[in-house]
Every structure is written in structure tokens, then in C-alpha cells.
Backbone bond lengths (Angstrom), bond angles and torsions (degrees), N, CA, C in turn:
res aa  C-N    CA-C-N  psi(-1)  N-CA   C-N-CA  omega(-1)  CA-C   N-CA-C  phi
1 X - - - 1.456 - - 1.521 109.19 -
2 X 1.425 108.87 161.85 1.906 98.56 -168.54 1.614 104.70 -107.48
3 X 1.488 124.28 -130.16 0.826 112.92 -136.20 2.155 91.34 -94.12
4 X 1.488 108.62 173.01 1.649 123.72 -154.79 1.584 93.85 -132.02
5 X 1.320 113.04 98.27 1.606 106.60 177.24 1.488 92.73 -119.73
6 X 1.712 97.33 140.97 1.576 110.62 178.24 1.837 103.41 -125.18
7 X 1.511 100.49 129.50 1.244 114.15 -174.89 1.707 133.65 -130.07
8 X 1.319 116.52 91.05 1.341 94.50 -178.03 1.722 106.03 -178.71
9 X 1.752 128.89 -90.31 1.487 98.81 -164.17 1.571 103.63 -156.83
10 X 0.823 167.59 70.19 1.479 161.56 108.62 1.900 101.34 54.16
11 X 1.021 136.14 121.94 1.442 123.11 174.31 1.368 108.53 -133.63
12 X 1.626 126.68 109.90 1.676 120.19 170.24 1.663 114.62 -76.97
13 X 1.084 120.21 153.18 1.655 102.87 165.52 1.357 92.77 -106.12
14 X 1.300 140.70 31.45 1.591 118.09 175.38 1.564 98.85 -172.62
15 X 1.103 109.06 162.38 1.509 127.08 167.82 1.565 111.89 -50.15
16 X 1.472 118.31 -42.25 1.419 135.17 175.93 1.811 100.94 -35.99
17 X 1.913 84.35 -75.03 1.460 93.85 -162.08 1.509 117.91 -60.62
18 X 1.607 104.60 -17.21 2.104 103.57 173.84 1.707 97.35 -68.98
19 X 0.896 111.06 -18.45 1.792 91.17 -168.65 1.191 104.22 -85.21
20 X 1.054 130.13 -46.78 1.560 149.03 163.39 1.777 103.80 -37.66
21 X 1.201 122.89 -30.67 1.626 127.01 179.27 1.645 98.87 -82.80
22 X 1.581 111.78 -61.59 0.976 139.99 -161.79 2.203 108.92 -58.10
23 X 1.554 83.53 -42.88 2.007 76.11 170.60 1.615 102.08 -89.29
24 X 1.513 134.77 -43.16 0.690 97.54 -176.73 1.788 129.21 -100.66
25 X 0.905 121.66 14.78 1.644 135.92 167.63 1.661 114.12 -20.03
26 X 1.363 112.40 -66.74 1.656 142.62 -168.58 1.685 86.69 -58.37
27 X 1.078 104.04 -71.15 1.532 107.32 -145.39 2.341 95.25 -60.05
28 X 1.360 111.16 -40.64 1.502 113.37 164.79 1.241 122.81 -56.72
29 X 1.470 116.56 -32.45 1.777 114.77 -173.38 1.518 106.82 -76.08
30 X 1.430 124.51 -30.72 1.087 135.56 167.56 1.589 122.92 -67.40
31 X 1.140 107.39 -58.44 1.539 107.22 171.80 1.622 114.76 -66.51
32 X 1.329 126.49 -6.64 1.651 152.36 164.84 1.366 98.10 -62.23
33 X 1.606 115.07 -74.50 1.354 124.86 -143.23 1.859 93.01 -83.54
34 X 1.228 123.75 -21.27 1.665 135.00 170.24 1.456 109.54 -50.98
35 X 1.819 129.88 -42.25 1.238 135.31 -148.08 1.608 98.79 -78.94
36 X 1.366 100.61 152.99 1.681 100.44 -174.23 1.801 93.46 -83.18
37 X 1.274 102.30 141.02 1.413 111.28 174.43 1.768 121.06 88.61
38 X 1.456 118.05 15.12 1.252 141.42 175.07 1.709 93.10 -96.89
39 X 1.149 88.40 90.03 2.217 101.27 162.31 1.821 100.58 -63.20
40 X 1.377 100.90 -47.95 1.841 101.85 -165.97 1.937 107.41 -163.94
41 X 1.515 98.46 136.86 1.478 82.54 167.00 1.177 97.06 -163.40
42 X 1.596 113.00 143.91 2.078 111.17 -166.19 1.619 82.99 -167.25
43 X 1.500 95.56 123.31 1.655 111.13 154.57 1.598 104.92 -126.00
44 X 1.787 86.13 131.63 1.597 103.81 -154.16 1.852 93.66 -125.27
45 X 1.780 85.77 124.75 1.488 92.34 164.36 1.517 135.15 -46.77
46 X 1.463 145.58 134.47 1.031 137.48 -145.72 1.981 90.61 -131.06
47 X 1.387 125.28 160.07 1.164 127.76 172.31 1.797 103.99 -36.27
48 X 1.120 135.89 -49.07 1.474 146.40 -158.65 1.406 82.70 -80.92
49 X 1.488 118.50 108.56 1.092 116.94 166.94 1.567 115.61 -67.41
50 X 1.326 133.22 19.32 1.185 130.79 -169.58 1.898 108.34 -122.49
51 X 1.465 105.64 -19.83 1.146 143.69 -174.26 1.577 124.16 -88.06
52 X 1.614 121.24 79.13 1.444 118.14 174.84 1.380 111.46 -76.50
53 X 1.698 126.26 169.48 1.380 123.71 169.45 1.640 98.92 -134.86
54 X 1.401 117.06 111.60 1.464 134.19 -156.95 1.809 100.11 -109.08
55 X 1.522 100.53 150.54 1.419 99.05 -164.66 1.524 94.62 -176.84
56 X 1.597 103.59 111.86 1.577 128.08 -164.53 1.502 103.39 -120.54
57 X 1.372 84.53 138.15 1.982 84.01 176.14 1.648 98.91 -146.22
58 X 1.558 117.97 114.34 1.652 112.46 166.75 0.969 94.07 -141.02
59 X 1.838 98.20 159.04 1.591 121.61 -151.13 1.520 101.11 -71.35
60 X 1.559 129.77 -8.01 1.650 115.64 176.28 1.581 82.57 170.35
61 X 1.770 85.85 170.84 1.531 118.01 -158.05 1.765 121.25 -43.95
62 X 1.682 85.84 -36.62 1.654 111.14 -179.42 1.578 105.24 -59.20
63 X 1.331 124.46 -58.57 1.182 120.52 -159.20 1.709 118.89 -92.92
64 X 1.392 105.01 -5.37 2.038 124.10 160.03 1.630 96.35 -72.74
65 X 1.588 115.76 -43.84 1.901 104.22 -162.83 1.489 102.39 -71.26
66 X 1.917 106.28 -41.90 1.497 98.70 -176.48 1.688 107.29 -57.72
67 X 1.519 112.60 -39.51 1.767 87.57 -171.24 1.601 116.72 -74.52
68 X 1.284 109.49 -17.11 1.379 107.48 167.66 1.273 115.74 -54.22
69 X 1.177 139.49 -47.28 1.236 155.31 157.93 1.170 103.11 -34.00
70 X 1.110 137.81 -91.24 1.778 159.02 -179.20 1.529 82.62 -24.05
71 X 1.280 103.38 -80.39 1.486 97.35 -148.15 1.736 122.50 -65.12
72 X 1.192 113.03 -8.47 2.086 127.88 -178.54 1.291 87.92 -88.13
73 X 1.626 150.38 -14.31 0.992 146.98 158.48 1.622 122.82 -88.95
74 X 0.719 96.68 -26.73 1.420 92.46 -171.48 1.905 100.56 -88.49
75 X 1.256 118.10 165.69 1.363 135.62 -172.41 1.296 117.86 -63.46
76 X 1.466 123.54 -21.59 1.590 135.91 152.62 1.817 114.50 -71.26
77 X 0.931 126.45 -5.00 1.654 151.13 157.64 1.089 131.19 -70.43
78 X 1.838 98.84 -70.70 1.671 99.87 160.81 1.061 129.66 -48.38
79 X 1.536 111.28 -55.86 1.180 118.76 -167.41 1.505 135.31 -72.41
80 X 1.435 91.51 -9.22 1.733 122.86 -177.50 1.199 120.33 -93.41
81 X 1.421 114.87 -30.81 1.577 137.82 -129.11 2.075 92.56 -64.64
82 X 1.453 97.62 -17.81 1.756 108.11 -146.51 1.931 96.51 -105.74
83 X 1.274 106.24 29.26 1.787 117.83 -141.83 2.204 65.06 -112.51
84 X 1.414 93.82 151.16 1.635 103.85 137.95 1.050 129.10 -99.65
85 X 1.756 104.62 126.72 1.603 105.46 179.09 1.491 120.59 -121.25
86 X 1.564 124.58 107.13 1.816 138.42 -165.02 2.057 80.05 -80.77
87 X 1.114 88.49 125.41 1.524 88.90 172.36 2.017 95.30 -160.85
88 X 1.608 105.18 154.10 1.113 95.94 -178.69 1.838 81.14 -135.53
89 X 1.172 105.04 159.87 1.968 102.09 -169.76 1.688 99.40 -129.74
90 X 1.139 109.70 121.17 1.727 107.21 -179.84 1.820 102.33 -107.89
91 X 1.387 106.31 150.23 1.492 106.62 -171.07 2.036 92.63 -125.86
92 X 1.157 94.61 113.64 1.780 85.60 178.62 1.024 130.86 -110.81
């Protein structure tokens, strides 16, 4: 299958949960943009300081499941896991 683009919204309900995005963000976009098969990936602060706008692009199905994986494990996962996420996922 080809390429796996994910598109849509990060949601905090509190000041808590932006800081919690906000320390750990950097250290995920990097270990993101590291994975084999990551074309592009940037979640970008929006006026709503509570409000990211997230936007994933890998070359096929295999290498979106591994970062799904990676990332519900890793410490940007845990700590997120409880976050709302509006996302719509296209497979092309």
C-alpha cells in the first residue's frame, strides 16, 4: 500500500495538559522525523494555546503502524495517551 498521511488536531483541556505537549513536543518531532519511512511530520501550535495542528506523511502502511507503535510507547505516549486527538488518516 503507498503513501499514509495523518491530518487533523491535538486538543488540551487545560493549561496542565499544554505544558505536558509543550516539554515534551521537541524531543517526539525528532525521534518522528529519525523513523525510516517518515516523508514529513510537524505539529504546529495554533492561536488556541491549547490547540496543536498535526500533519504526518510516511511512505506506506508499514512504516505509520511502526511509528504508531514507537510513539504509545515511548514517554510522549504515556504521557499524552489521555490528550484528544480529531485526526482523519488517508491511505493512497
Amino acid at each position: 500500500m503507498g503513501t499514509v498521511i495523518l491530518e487533523g488536531r491535538l486538543l488540551c483541556k487545560d493549561a496542565a495538559e499544554a505544558e505536558v505537549v509543550k516539554k515534551l513536543l521537541p524531543k517526539h518531532i525528532l525521534l518522528t522525523k529519525a523513523e525510516p519511512g517518515c516523508v514529513s511530520f510537524s505539529v504546529t501550535p495554533t492561536e488556541d494555546p491549547w490547540v496543536w495542528l498535526v500533519h504526518e506523511e510516511f511512505e506506506n502502511s508499514g512504516a505509520f503502524e511502526a511509528h504508531q507503535q514507537r510513539a504509545a510507547a515511548s514517554k510522549w505516549g504515556q504521557a499524552t495517551s489521555g490528550l484528544q486527538r480529531i485526526y482523519t488518516i488517508k491511505r493512497l
